[in-house]
Every structure is written in C-alpha cells, then in structure tokens.
Backbone as CSV, one residue per row, in Angstrom:
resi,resn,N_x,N_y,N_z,CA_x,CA_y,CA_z,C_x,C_y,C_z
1,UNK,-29.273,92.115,110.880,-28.178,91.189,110.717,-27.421,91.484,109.421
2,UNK,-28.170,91.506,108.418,-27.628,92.047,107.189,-26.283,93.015,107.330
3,UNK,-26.719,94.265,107.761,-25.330,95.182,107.294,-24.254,94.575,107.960
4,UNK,-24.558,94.089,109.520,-22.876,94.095,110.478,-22.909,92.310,109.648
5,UNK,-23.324,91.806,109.585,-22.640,90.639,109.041,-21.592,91.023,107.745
6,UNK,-22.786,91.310,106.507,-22.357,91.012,105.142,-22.245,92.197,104.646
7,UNK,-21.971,93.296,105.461,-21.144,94.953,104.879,-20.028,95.442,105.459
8,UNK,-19.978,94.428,106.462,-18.765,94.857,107.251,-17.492,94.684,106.308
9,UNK,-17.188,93.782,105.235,-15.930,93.314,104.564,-16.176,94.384,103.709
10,UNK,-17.243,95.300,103.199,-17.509,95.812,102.196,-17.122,97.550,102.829
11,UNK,-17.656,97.730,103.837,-17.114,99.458,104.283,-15.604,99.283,104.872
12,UNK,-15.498,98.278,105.472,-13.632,97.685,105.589,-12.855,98.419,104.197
13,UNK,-13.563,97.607,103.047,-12.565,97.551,101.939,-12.592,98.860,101.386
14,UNK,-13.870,99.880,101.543,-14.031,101.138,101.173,-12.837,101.789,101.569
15,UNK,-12.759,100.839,103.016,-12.446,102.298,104.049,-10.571,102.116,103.807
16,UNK,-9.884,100.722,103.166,-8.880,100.659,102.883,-8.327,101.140,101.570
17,UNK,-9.649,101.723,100.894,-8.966,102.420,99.274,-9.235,104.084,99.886
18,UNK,-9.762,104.300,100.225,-9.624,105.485,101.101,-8.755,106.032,101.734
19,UNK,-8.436,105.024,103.181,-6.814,105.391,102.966,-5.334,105.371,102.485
20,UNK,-5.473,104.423,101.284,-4.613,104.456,100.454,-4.612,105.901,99.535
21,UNK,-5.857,106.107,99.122,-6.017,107.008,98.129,-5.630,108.536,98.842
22,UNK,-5.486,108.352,99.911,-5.273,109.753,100.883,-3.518,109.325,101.616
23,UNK,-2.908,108.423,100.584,-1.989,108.364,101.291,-1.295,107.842,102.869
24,UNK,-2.324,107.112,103.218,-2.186,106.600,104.426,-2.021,105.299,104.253
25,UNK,-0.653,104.706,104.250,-0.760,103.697,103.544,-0.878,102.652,104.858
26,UNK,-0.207,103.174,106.044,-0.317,102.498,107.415,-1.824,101.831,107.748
27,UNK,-2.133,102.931,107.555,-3.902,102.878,107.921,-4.513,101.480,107.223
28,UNK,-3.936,101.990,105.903,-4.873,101.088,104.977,-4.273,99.580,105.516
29,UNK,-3.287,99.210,105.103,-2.776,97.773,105.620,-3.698,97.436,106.621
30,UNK,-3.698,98.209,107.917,-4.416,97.437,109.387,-6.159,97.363,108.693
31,UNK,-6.324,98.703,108.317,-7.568,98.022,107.662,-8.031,96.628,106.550
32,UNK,-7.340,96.414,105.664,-7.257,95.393,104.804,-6.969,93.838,105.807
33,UNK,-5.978,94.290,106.944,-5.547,92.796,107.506,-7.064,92.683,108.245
34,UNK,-8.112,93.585,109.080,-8.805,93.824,109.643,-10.171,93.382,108.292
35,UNK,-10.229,93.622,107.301,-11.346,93.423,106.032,-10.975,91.912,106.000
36,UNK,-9.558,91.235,105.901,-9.587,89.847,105.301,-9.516,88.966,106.657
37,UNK,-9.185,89.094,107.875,-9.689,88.405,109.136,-11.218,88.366,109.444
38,UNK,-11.743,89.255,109.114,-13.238,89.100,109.718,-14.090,88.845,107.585
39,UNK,-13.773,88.526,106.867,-14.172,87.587,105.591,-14.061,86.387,106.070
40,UNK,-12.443,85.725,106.290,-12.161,84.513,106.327,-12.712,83.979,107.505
41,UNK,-12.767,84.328,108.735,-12.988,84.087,109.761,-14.374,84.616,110.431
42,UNK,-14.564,85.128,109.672,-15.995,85.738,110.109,-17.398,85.374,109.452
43,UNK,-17.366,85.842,108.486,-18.423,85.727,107.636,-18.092,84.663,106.767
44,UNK,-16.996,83.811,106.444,-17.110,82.930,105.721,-17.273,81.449,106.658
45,UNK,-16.976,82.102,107.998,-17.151,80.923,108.983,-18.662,80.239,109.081
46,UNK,-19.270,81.854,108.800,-20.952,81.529,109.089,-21.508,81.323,107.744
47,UNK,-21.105,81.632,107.165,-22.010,80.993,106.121,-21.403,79.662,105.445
48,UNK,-20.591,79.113,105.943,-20.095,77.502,105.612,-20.134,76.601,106.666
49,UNK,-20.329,77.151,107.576,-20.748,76.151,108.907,-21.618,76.556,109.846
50,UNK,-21.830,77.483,110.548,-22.966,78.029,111.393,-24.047,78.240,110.503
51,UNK,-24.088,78.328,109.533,-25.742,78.614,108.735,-25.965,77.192,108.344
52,UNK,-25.109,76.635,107.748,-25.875,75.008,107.519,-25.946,74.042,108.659
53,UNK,-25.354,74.443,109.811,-25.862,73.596,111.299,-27.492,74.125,111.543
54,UNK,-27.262,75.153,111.610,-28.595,75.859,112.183,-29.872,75.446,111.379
55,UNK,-29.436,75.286,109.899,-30.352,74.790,109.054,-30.793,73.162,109.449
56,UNK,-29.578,72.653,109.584,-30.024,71.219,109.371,-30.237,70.943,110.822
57,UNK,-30.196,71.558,111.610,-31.260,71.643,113.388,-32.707,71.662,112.920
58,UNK,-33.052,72.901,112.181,-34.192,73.215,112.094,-35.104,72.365,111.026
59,UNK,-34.363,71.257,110.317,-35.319,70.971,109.234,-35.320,69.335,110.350
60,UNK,-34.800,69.552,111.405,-34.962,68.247,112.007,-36.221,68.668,113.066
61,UNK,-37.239,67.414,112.795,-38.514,67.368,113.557,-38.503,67.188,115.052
62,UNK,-39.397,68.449,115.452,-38.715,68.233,117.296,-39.754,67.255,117.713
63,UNK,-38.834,66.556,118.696,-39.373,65.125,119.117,-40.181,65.850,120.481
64,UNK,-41.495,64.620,120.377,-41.972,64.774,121.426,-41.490,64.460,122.876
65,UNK,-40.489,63.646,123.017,-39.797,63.401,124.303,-38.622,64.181,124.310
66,UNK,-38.842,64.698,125.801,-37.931,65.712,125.961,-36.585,65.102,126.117
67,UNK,-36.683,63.935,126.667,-35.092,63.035,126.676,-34.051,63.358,124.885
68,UNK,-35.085,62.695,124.260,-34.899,62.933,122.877,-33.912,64.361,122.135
69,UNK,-35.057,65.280,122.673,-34.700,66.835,122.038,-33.813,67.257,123.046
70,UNK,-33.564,66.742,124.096,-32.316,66.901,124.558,-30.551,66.564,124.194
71,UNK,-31.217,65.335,123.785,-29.961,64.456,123.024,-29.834,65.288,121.825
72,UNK,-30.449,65.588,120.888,-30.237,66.267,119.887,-29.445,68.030,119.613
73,UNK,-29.882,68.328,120.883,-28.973,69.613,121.406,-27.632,69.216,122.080
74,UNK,-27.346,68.310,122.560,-26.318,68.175,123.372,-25.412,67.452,122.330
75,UNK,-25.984,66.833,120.934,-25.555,66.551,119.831,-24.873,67.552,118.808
76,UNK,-25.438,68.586,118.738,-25.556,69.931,118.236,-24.646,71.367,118.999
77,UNK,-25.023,71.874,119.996,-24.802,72.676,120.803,-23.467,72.537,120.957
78,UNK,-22.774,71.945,121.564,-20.843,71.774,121.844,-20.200,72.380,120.301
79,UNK,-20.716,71.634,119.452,-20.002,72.040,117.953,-20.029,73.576,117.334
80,UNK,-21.351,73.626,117.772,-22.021,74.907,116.973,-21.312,75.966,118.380
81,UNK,-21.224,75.632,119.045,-20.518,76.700,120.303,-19.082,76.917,119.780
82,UNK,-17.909,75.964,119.245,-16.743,75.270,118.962,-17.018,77.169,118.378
83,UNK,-17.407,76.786,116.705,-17.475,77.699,115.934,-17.711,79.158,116.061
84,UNK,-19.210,79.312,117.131,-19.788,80.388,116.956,-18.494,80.605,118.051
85,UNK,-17.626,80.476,119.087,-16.594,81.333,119.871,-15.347,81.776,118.447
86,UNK,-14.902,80.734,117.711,-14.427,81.306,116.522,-14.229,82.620,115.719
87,UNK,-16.129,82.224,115.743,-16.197,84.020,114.941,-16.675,84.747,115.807
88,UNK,-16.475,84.649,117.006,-16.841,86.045,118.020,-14.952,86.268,118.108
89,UNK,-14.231,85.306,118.315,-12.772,86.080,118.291,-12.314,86.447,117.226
90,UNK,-12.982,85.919,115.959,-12.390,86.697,114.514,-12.569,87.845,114.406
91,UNK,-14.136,88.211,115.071,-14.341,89.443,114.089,-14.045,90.261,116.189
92,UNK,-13.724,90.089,117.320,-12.778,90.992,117.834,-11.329,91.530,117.560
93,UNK,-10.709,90.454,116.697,-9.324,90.452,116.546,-9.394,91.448,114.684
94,UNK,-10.692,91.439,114.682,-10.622,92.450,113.186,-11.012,93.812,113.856
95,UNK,-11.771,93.789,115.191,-12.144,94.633,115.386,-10.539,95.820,116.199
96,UNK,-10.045,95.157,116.556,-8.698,95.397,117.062,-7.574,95.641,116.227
97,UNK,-7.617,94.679,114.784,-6.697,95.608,113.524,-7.345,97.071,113.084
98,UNK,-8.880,97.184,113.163,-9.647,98.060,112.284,-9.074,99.163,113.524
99,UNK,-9.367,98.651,114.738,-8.647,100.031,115.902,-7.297,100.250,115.366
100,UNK,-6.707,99.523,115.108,-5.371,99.890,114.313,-5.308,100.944,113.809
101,UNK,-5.655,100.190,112.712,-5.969,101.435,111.124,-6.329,102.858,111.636
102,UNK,-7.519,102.789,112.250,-8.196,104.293,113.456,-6.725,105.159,113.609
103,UNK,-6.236,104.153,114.365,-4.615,105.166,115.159,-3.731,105.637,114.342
104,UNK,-3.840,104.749,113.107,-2.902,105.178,111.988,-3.154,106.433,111.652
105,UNK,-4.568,106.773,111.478,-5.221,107.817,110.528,-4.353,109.186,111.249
C-alpha cells in the first residue's frame, strides 16, 4: 500500500522536474496537473476521511447481535462508499492527465 498510495505524488513530481529539465514543458504541466489531482483528491482524501472512518469502525466493539452490527455498517458503509468512489475517480482522472504527459513526451 505504501508506494502506490504515498509515492505516487512523489515519482509524479520527479517525473514533472524531469520533464521540465529536458525541456518538455507540455509533458511536465499534464504531469504536475496529474501529481496535484491525485494529492488533493487522492491521498489527501484518504488520509482525512477514509483512514479516520475506518479507524473509528474499528475501535467500535462488534456487537454480539447481528441486527446490531448490521445497523452499524449500514451506518458506516453508504458514506465510506460516497468517498472511497471519490478517490477511485481522482486518482483515474490523474491517471488520464499522467497518460497525458506520456503523449507529450
């Protein structure tokens, strides 16, 4: 989980001084719009709202009635879905500038 989460903004941004530094200045832009869509929308999505849902699911005690731990997912689940479709279209729509940048090169 580590690298594609929290390196992806980081070989993005490599990869936009790179092609600046080689003169590709096309490139670099789609890459940079592609580095700051999948930060803002991606990884800052999950770690300010999908990591502290998931947390505060898990520090909640699962009930012995299944009626119960049902309610508590159906409490949970809609929201945390809301989000997690969020950053599955952030980081396609970065993945689709970063194809950009590719074509530029």
């Amino acid at each position: 989980m580590f690298p594609g989460l929290l390196l992806t903004p980081v070989v993005l941004g490599l990869t936009v001084a790179a092609a600046h530094f080689s003169g590709r200045e096309a490139a670099a832009f789609w890459f940079g719009a592609a580095a700051a869509v999948y930060l803002v929308f991606g990884l800052m999505l999950t770690l300010t709202v999908n990591v502290p849902m998931n947390e505060a699911l898990a520090a909640r005690a699962v009930p012995d009635d299944v009626a119960a731990a049902r309610d508590i997912w159906r409490d949970y689940s809609p929201r945390w879905q809301v989000w997690n479709q969020a950053r599955a279209l952030a980081s396609g729509i970065a993945l689709a500038l970063a194809a950009l940048g590719v074509a530029r090169l």
